[in-house]
Structure formats: structure tokens, C-alpha cells
PDB file as gemmi writes it, atoms N, CA and C in Angstrom:
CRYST1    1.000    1.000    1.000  90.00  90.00  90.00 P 1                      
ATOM      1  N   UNK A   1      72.537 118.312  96.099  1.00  0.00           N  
ATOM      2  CA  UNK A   1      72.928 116.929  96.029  1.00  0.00           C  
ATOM      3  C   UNK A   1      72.902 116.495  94.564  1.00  0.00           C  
ATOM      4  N   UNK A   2      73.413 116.114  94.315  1.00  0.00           N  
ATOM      5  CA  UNK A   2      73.824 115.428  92.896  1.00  0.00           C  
ATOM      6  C   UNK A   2      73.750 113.901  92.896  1.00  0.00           C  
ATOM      7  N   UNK A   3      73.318 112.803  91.988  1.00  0.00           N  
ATOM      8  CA  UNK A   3      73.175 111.686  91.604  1.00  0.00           C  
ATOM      9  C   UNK A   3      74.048 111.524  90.438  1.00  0.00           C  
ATOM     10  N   UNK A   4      74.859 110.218  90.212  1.00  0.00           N  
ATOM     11  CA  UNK A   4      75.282 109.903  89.149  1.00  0.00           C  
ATOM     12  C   UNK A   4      73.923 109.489  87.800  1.00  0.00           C  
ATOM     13  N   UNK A   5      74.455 110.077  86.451  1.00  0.00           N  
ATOM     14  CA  UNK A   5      73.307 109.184  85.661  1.00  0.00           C  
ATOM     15  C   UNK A   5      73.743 107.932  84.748  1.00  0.00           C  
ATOM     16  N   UNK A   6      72.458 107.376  84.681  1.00  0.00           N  
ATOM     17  CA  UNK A   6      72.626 105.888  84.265  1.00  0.00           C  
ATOM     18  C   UNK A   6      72.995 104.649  85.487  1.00  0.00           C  
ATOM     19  N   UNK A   7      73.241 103.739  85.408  1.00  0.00           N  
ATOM     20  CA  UNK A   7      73.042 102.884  85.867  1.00  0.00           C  
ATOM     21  C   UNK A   7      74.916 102.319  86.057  1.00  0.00           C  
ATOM     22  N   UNK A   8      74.838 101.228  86.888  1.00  0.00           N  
ATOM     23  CA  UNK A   8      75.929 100.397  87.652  1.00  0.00           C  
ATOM     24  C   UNK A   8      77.472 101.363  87.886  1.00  0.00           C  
ATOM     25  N   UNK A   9      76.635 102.453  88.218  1.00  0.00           N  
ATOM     26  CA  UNK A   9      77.990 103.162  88.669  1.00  0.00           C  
ATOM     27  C   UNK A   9      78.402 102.520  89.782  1.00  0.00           C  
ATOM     28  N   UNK A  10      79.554 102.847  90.588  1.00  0.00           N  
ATOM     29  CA  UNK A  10      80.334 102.614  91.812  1.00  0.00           C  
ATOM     30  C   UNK A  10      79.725 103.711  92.829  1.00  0.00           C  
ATOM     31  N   UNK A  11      79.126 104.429  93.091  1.00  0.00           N  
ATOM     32  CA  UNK A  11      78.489 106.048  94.145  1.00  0.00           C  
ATOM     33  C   UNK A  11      77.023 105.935  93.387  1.00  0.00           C  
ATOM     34  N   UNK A  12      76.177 105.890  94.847  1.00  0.00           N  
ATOM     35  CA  UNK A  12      75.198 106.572  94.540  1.00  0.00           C  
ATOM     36  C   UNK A  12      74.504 107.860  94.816  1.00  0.00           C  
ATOM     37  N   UNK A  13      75.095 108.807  94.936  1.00  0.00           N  
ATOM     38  CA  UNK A  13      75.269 110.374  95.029  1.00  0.00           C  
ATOM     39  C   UNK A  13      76.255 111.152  95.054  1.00  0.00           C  
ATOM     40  N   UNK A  14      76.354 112.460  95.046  1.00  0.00           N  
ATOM     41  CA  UNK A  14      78.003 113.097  95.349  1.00  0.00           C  
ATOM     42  C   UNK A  14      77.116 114.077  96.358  1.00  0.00           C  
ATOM     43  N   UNK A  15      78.281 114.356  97.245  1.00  0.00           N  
ATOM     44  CA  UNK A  15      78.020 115.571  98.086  1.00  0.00           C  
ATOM     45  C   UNK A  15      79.462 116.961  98.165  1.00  0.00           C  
ATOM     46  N   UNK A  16      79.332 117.788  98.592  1.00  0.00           N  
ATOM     47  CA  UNK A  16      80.134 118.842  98.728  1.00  0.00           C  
ATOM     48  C   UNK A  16      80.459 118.974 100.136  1.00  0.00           C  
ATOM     49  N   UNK A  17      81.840 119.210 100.178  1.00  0.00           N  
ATOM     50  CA  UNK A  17      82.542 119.708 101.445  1.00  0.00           C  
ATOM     51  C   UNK A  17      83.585 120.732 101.105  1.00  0.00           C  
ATOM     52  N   UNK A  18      83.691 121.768 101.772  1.00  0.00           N  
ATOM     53  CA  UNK A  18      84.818 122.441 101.178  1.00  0.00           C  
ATOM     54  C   UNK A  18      85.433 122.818  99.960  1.00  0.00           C  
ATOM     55  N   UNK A  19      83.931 122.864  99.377  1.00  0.00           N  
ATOM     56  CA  UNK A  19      84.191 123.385  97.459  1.00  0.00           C  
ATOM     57  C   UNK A  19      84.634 122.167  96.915  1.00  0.00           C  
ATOM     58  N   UNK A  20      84.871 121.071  97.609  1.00  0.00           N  
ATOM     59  CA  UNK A  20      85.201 119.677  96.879  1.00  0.00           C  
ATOM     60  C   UNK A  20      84.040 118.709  96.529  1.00  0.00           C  
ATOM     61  N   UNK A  21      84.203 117.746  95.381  1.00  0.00           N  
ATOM     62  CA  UNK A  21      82.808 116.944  95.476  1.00  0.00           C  
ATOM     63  C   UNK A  21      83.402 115.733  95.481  1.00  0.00           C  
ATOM     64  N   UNK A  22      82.732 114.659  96.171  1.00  0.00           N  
ATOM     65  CA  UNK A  22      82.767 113.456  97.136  1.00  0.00           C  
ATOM     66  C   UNK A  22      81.937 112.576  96.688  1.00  0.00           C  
ATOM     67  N   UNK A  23      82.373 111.354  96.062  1.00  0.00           N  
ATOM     68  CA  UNK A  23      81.640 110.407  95.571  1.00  0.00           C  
ATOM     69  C   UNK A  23      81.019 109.371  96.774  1.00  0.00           C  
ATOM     70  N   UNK A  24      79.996 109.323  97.127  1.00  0.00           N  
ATOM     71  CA  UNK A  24      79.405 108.358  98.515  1.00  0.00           C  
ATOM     72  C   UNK A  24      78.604 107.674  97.943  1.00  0.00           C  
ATOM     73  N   UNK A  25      78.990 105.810  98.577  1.00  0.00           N  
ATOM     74  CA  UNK A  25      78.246 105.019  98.450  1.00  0.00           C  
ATOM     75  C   UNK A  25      77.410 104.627  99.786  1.00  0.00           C  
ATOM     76  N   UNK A  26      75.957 104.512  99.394  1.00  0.00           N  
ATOM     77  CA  UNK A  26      75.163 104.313 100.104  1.00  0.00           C  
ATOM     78  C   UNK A  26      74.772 103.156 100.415  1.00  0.00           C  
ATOM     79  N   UNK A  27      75.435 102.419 102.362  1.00  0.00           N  
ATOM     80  CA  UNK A  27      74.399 101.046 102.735  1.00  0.00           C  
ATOM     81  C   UNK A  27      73.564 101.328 103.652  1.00  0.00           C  
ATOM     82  N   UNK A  28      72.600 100.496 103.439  1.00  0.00           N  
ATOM     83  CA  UNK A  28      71.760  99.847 104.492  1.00  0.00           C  
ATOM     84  C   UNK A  28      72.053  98.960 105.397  1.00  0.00           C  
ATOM     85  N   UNK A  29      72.285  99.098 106.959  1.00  0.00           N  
ATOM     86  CA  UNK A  29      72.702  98.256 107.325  1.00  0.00           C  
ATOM     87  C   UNK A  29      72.426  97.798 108.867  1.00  0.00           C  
ATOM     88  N   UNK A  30      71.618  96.541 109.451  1.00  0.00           N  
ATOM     89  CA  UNK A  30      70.946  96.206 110.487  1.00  0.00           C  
ATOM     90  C   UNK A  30      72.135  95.746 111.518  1.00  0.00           C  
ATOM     91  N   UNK A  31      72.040  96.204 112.884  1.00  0.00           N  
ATOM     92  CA  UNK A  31      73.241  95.828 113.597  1.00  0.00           C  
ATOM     93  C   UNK A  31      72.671  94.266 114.152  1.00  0.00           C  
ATOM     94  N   UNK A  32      73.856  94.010 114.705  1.00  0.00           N  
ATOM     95  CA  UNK A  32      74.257  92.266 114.910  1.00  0.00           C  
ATOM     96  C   UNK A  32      75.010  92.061 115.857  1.00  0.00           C  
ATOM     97  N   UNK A  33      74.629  91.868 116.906  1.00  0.00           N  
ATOM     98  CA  UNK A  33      75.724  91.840 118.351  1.00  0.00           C  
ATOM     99  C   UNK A  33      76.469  92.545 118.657  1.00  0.00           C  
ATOM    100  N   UNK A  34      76.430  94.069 118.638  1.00  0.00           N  
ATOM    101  CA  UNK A  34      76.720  95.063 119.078  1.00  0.00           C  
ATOM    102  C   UNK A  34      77.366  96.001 117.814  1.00  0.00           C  
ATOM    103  N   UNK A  35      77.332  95.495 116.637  1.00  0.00           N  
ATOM    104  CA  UNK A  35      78.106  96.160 115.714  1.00  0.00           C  
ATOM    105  C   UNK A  35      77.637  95.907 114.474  1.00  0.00           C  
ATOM    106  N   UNK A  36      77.844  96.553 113.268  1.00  0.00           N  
ATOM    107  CA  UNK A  36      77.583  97.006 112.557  1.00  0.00           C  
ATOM    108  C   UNK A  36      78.416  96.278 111.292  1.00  0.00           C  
ATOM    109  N   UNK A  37      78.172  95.463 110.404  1.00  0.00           N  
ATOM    110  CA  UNK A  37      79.841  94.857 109.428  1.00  0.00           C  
ATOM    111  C   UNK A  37      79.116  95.393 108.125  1.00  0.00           C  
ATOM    112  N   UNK A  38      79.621  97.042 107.867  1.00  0.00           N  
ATOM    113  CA  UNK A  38      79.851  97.670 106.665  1.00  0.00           C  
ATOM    114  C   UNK A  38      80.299  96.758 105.374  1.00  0.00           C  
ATOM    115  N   UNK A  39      79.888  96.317 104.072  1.00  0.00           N  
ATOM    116  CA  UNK A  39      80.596  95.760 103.248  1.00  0.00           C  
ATOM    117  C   UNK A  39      81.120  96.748 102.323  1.00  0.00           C  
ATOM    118  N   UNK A  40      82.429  96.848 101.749  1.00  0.00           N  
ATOM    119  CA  UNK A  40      83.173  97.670 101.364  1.00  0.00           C  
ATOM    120  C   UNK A  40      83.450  97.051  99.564  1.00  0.00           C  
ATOM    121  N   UNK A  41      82.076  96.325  99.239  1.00  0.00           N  
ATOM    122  CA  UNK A  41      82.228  95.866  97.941  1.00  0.00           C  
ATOM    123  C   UNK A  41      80.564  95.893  97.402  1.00  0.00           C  
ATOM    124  N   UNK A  42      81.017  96.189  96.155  1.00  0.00           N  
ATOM    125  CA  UNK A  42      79.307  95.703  95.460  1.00  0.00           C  
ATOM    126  C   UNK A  42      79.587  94.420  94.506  1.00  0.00           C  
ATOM    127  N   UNK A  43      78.057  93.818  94.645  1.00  0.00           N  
ATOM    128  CA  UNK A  43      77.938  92.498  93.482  1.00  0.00           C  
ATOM    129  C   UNK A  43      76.786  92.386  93.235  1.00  0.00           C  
ATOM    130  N   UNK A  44      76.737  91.789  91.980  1.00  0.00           N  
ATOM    131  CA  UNK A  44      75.356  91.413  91.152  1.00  0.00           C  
ATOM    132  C   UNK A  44      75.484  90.349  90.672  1.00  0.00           C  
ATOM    133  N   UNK A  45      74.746  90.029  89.806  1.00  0.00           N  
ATOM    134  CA  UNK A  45      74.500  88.883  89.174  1.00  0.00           C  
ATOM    135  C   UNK A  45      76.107  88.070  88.735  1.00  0.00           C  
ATOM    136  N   UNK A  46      76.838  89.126  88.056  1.00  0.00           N  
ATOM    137  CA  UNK A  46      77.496  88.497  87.247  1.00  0.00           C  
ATOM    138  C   UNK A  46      78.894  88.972  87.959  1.00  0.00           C  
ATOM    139  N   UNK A  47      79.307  89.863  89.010  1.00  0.00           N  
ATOM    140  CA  UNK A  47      80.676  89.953  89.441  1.00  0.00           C  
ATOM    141  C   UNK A  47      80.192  90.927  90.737  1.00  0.00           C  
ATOM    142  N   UNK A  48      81.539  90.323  92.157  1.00  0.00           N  
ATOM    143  CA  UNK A  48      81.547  91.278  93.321  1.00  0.00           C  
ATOM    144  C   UNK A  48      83.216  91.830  93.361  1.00  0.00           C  
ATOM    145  N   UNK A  49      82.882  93.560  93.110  1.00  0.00           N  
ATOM    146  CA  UNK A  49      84.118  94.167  92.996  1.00  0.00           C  
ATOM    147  C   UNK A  49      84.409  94.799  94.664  1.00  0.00           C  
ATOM    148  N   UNK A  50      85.600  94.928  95.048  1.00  0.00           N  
ATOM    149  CA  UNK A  50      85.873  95.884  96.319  1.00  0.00           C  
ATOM    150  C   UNK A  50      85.817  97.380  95.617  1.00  0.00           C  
ATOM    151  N   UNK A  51      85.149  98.113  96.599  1.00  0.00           N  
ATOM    152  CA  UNK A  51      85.057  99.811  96.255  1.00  0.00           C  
ATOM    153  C   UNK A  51      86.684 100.269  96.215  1.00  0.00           C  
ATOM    154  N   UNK A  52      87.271 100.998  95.594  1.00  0.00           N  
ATOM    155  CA  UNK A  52      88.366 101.321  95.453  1.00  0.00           C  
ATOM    156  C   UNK A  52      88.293 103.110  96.251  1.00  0.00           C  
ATOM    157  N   UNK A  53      89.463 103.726  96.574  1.00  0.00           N  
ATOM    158  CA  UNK A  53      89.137 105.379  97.057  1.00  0.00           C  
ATOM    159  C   UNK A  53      89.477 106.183  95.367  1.00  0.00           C  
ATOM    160  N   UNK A  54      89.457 105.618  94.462  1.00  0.00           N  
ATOM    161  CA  UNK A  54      89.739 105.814  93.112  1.00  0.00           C  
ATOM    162  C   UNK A  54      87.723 106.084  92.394  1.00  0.00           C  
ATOM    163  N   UNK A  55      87.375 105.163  93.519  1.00  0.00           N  
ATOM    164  CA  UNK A  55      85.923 104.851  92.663  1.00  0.00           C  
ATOM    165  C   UNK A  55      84.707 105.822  94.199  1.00  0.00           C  
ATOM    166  N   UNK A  56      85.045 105.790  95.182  1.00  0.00           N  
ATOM    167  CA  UNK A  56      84.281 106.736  96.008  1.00  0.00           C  
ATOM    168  C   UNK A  56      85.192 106.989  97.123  1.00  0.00           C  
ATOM    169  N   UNK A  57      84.562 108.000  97.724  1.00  0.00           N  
ATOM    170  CA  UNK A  57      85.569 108.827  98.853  1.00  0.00           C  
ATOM    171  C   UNK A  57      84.560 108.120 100.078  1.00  0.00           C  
ATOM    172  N   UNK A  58      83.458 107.735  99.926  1.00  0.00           N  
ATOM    173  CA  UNK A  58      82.857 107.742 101.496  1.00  0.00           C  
ATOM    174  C   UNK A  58      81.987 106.230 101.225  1.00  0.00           C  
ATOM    175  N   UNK A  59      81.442 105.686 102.508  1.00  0.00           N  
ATOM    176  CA  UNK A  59      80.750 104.983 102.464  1.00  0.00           C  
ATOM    177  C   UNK A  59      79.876 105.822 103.856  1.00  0.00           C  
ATOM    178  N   UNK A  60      78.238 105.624 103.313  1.00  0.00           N  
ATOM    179  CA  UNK A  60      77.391 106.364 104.130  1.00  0.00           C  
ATOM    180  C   UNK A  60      76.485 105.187 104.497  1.00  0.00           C  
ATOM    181  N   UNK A  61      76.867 104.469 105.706  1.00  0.00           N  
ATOM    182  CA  UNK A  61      76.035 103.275 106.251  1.00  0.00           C  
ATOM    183  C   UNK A  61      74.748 103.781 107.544  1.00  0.00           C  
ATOM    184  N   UNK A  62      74.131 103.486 106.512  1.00  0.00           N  
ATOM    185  CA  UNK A  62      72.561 103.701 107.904  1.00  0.00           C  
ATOM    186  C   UNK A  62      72.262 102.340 108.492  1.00  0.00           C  
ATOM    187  N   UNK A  63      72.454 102.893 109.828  1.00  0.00           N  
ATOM    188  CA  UNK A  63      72.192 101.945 110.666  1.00  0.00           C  
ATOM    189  C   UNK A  63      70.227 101.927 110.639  1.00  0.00           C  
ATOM    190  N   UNK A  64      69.791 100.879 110.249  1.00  0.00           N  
ATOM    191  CA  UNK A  64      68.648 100.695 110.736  1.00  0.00           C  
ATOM    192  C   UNK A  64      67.514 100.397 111.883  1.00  0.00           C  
ATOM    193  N   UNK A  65      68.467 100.530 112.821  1.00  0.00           N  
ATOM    194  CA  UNK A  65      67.583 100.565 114.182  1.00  0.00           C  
ATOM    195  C   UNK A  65      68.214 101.689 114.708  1.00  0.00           C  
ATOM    196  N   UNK A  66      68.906 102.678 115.115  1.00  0.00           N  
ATOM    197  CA  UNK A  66      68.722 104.095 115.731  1.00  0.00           C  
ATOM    198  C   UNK A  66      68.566 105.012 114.556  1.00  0.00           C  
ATOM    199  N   UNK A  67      69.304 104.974 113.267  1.00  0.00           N  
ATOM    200  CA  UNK A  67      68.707 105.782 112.005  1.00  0.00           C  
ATOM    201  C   UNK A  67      69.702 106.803 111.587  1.00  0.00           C  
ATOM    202  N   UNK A  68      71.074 107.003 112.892  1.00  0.00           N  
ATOM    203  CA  UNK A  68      71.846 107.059 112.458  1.00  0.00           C  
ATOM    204  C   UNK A  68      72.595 106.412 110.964  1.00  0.00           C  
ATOM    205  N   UNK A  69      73.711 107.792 110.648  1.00  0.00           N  
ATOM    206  CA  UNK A  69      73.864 107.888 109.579  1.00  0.00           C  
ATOM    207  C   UNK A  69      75.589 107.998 110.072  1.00  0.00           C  
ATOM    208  N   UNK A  70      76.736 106.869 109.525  1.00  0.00           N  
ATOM    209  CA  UNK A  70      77.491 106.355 109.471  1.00  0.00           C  
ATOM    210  C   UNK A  70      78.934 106.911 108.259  1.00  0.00           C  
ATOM    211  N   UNK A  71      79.516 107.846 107.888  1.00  0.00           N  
ATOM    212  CA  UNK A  71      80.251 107.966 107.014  1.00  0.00           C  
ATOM    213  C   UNK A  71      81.482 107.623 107.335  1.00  0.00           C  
ATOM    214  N   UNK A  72      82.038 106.466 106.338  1.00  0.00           N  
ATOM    215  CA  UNK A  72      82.979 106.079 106.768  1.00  0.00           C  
ATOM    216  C   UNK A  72      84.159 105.946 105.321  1.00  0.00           C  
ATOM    217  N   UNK A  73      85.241 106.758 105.450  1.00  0.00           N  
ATOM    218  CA  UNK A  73      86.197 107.174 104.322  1.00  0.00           C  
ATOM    219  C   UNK A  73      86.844 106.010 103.461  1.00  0.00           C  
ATOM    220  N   UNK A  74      87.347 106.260 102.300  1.00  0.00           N  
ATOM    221  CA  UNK A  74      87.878 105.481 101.331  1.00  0.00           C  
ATOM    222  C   UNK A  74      89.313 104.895 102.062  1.00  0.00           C  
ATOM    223  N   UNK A  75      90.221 105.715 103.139  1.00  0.00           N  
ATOM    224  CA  UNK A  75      91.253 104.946 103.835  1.00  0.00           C  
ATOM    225  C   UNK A  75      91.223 103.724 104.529  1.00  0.00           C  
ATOM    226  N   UNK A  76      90.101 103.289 104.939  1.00  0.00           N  
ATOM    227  CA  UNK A  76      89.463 102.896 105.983  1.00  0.00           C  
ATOM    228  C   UNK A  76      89.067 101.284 105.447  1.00  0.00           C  
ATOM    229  N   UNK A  77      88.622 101.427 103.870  1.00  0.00           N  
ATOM    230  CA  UNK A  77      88.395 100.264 103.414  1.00  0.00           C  
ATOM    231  C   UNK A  77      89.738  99.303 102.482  1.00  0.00           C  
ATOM    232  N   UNK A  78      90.313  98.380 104.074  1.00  0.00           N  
ATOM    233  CA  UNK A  78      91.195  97.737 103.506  1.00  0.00           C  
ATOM    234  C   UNK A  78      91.031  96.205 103.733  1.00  0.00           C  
ATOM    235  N   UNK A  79      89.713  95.517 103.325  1.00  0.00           N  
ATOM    236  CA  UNK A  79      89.200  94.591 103.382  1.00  0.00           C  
ATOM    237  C   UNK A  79      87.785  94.449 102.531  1.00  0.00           C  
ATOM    238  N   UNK A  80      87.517  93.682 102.699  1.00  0.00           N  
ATOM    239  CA  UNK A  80      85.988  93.064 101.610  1.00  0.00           C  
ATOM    240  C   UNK A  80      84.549  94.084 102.584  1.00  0.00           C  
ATOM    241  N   UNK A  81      84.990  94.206 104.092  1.00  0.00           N  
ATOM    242  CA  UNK A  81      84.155  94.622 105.292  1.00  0.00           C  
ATOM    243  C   UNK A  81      85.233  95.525 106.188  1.00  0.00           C  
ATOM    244  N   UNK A  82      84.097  96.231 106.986  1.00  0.00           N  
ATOM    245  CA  UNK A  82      84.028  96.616 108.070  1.00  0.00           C  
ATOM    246  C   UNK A  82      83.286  97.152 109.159  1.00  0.00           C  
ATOM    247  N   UNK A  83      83.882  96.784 110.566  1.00  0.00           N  
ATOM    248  CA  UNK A  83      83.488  96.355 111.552  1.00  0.00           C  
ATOM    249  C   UNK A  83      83.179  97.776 112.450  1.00  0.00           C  
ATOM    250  N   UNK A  84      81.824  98.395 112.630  1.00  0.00           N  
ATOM    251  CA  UNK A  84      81.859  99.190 113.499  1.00  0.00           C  
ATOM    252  C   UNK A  84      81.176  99.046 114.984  1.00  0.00           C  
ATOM    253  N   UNK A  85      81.842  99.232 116.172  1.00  0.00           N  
ATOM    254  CA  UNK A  85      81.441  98.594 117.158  1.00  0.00           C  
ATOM    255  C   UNK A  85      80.351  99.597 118.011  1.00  0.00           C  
ATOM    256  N   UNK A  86      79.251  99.104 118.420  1.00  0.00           N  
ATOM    257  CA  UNK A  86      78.018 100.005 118.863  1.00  0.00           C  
ATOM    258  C   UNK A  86      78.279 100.023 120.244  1.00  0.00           C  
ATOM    259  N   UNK A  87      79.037  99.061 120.757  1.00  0.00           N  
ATOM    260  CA  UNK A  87      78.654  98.537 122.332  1.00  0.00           C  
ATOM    261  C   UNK A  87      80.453  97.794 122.170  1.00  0.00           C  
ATOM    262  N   UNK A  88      80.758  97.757 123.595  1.00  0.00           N  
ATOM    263  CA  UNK A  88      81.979  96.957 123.655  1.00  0.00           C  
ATOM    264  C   UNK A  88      82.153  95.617 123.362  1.00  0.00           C  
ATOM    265  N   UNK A  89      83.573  95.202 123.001  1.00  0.00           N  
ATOM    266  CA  UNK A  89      83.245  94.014 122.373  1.00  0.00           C  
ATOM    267  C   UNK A  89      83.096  92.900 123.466  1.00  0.00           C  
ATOM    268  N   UNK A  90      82.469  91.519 123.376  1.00  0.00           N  
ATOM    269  CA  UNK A  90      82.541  90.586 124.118  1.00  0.00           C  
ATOM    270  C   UNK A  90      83.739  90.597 125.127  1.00  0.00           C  
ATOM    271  N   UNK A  91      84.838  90.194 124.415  1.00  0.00           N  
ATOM    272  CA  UNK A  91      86.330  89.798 124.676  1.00  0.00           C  
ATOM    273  C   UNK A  91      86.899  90.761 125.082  1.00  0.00           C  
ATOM    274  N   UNK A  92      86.291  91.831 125.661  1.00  0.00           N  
ATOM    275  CA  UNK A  92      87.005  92.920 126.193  1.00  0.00           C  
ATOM    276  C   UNK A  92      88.424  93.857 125.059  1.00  0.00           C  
ATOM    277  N   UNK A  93      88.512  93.319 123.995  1.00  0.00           N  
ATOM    278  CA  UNK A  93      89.238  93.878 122.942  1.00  0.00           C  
ATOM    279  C   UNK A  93      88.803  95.371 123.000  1.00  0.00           C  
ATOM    280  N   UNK A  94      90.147  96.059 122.659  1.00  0.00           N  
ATOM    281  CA  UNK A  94      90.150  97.506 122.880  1.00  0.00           C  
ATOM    282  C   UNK A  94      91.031  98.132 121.677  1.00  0.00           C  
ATOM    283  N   UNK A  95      92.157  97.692 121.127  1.00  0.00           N  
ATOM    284  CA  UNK A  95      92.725  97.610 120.049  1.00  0.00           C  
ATOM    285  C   UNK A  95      92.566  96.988 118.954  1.00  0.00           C  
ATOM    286  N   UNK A  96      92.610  97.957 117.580  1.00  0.00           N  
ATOM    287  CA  UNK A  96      91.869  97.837 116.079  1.00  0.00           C  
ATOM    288  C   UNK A  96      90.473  97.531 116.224  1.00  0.00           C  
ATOM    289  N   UNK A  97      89.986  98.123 117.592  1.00  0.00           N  
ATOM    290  CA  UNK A  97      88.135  98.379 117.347  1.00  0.00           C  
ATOM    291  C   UNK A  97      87.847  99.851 116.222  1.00  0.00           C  
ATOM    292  N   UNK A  98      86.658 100.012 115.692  1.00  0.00           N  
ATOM    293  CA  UNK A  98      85.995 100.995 114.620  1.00  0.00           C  
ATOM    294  C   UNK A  98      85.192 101.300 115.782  1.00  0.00           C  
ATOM    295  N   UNK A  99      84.999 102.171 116.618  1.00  0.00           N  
ATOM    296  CA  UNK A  99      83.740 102.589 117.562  1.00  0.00           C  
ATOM    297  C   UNK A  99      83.063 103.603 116.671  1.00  0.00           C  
ATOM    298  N   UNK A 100      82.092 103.122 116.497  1.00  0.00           N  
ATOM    299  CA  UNK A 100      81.232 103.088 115.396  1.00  0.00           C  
ATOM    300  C   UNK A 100      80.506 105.407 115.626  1.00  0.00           C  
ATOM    301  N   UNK A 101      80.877 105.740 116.757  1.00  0.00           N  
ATOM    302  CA  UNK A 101      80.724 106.960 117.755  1.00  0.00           C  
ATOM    303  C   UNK A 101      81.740 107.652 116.631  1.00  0.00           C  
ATOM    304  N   UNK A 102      82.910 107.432 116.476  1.00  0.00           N  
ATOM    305  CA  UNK A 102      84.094 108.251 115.521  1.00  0.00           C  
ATOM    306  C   UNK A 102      83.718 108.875 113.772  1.00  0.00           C  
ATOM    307  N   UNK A 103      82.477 107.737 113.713  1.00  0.00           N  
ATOM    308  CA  UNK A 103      82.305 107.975 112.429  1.00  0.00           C  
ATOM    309  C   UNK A 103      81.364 108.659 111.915  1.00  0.00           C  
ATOM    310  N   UNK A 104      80.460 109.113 113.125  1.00  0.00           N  
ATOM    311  CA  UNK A 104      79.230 110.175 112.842  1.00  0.00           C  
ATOM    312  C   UNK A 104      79.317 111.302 112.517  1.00  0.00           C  
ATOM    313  N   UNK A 105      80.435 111.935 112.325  1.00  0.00           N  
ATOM    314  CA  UNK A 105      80.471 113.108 111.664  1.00  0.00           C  
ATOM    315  C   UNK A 105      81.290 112.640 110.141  1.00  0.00           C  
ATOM    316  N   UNK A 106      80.863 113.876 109.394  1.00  0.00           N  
ATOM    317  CA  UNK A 106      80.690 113.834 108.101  1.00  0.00           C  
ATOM    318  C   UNK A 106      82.376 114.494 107.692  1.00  0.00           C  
ATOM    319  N   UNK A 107      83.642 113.844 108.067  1.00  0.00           N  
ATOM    320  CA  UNK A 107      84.900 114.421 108.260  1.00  0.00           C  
ATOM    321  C   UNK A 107      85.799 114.703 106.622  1.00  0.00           C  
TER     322      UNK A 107                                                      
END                                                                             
């Protein structure tokens, strides 16, 4: 496993797949009525940027109550968030759900 060095990079580790290396940003993240809302941007004090697939290939969201581990690709982030669903939705919606089950392997 590899770490970027120094400080306010965009990835906080790289990993290997297939002789390739993979920039992954790492969240923490507590579910909320059946799902999971990945944020697909970082901010600090002074500016909140969207992750670009230019700036990391993965987002690796740990869910904090089963401990599952969440990788979810640079295609994927075409918004500020995203929505992975643990449990069905209220509204019976079945189309443009993230079932949050698709993303547990490391693809």
C-alpha cells in the first residue's frame, strides 16, 4: 500500500490492481434511512472542490455500522454526492437506485 506524501493531496492512498496503480479516496460514512450519501468532494477552511477521475479512480466509503468497505469508481461521481441504497427505498423507486450490494467488490 502506498500513501501520498505531504499534505492536501486529492487520494489518501494508492492501491494495485492488475499491475495498475489507483488513486483512492477515503470516507467515513454513518448510514441514514436506509442509505448511505457518499460525498464526492473535499473542503476545508478556505475552498470545497468536486473529486475529478483525473484526481482519483475510487472512492472507498466505510460504512460505520456493518464495517463494510464500499468502493465506488471515478464514473460514478457525477454530482457533489452519492446515494447508496442499504434497504429499499421508501417510494418503492427501483430506477437510478446505487444498491449499495454492487459496490462491494473492489472492480
Amino acid at each position: 500500500m502506498l500513501f501520498p506524501f505531504g499534505e492536501n493531496n486529492r487520494y489518501d492512498l494508492v492501491g494495485e490492481k492488475d499491475g495498475k496503480f489507483l488513486k483512492i479516496q477515503v470516507k467515513y460514512i454513518s448510514p441514514l434511512n436506509g442509505a448511505l450519501t457518499v460525498s464526492c468532494k473535499s473542503s476545508n477552511n478556505w475552498s470545497v472542490d468536486k473529486y475529478t477521475a483525473k484526481e482519483i479512480d475510487f472512492i472507498a466509503a466505510y460504512d460505520s455500522v456493518s464495517g463494510n468497505i464500499y468502493f465506488i469508481p471515478s464514473s460514478k461521481f457525477n454530482s457533489s454526492a452519492i446515494t447508496l441504497r442499504l434497504s429499499a427505498a421508501r417510494n418503492k423507486q427501483k430506477s437510478s437506485i446505487n444498491k449499495a450490494e454492487e459496490f462491494l467488490l473492489f472492480k
